[in-house]
N, C-alpha and C positions, 0 to 999 in steps of 0.2 A: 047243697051248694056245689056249683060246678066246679072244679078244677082246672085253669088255664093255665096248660104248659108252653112256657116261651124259648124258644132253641135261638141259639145265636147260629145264622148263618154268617158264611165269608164274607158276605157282603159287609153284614153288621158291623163283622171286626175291623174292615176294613174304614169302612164311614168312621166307626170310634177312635181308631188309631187316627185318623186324618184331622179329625177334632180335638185329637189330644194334642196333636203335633202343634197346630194353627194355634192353639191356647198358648202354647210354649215357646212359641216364634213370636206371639203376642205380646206376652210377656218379656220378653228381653226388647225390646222397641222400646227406647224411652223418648219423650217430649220433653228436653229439659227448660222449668220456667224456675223465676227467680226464686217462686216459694219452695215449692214442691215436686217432682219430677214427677212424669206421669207416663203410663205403659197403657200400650192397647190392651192390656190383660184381662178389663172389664168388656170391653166390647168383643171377643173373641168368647167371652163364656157365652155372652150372651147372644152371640151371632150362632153361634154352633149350635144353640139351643134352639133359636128359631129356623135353622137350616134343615139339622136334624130331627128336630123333635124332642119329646120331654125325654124317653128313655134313651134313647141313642144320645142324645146329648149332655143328658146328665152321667152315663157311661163315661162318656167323653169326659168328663169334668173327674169322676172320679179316680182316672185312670191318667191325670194329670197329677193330681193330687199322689195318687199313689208312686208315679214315677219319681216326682219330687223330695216323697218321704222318706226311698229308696238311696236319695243322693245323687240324682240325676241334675243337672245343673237347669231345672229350666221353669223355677221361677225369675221374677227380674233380679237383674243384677248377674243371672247366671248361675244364680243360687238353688242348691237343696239342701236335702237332709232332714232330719225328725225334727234339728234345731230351728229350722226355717219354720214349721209347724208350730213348735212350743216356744216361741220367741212372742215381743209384745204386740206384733203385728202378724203373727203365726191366726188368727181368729178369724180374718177377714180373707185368708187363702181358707180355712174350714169352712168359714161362711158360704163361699163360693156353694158346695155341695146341698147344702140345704135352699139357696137360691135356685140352685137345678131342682132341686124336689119340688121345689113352689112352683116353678113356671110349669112342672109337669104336670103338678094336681090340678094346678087352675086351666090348664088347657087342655087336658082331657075331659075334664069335668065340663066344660063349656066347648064344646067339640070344636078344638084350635079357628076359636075366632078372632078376627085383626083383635075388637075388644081383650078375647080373654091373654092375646100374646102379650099386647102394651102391659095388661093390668101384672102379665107372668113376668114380666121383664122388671118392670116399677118395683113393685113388693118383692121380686128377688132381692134386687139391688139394695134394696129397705130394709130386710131380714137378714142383707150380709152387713151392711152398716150396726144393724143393732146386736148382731153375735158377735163379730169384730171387735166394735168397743167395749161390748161387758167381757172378753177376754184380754183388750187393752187394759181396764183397769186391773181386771183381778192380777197378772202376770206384771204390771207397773207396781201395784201396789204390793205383793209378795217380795219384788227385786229392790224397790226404792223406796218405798213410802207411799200412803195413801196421796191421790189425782184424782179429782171430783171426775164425774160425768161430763159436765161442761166442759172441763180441760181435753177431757179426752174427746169431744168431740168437735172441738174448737182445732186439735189438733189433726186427727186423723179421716174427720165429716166431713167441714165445712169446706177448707180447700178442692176435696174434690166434686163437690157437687155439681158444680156449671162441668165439667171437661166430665163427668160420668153420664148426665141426660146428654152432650153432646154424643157420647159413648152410645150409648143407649139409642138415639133416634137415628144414628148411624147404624150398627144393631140391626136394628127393625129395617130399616130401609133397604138394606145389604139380604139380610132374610130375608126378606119379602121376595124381592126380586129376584133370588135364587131358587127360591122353594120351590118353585114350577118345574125348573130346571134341572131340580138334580131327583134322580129316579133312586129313589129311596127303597 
């Protein structure tokens, strides 16, 4: 088995620090509607991902994540800390990072086609919804009392669905027509 040794150039740190920032500028943008308020914060992981790519951008996303855990204010709301993490919606900012692993595996693996990006973006977004809610409940149901499934995704799913495919095909769209552009 060969051994592939990957060096971070300047460049790298530079695209990643740019991608973590964009997440965290994203994230505090909120759309406020009667239900739910809503942050570009899905669309910025996922724009970064198809800008940058699966590593560079799931850096990016990690290195969000890790800012935030740190107490850096730049989840929404302007929020960090471990608490923002370990809270009942702490799961779907974790989520994020394994959303970045998906879109990476499926677009390496199918050499970053329109297809395998759509399908990397989709099943991200799917894979943070379904790790988000199963630590909405277990984290609801340790602080308050047992919250079926359904609750919890009646609660924290269903309202964002329409404004995250909006997210999403904005995303792509926005990727796309950068990719060419920026010299990676």
């Amino acid at each position: 088995m060969v051994e592939v040794k990957r060096r971070f150039k300047v460049k790298d740190l530079i695209f990643i620090s740019a991608g973590a920032a964009l997440i965290a500028v994203c994230s505090w943008i909120t759309v406020p509607l009667p239900t739910v308020p809503i942050t570009l914060q899905t669309f910025a992981i996922f724009a970064v991902l198809g800008i940058l790519g699966g590593w560079r951008g799931t850096a990016s996303v990690a290195v969000y994540l890790a800012l935030g855990a740190c107490g850096v204010p730049v989840f929404s709301g302007f929020s960090g800390g471990i608490s923002s993490l370990l809270g009942v919606t702490g799961g779907y900012l974790i989520g994020f990072i394994f959303s970045a692993g998906f879109y990476w595996a499926v677009t390496a693996g199918f050499k970053n086609s329109v297809v395998s990006r759509i399908v990397g973006m989709i099943g991200g977004l799917l894979l943070c919804y379904a790790f988000g809610t199963a630590w909405f409940v277990a984290v609801y149901t340790s602080n308050n009392g047992p919250i079926s499934v359904g609750s919890a995704l009646m609660t924290c799913v269903v309202p964002f669905i329409l404004p995250d495919a909006v997210k999403l095909a904005l995303a792509f769209t926005v990727s796309s027509a950068l990719k060419g552009k920026v010299r990676l």
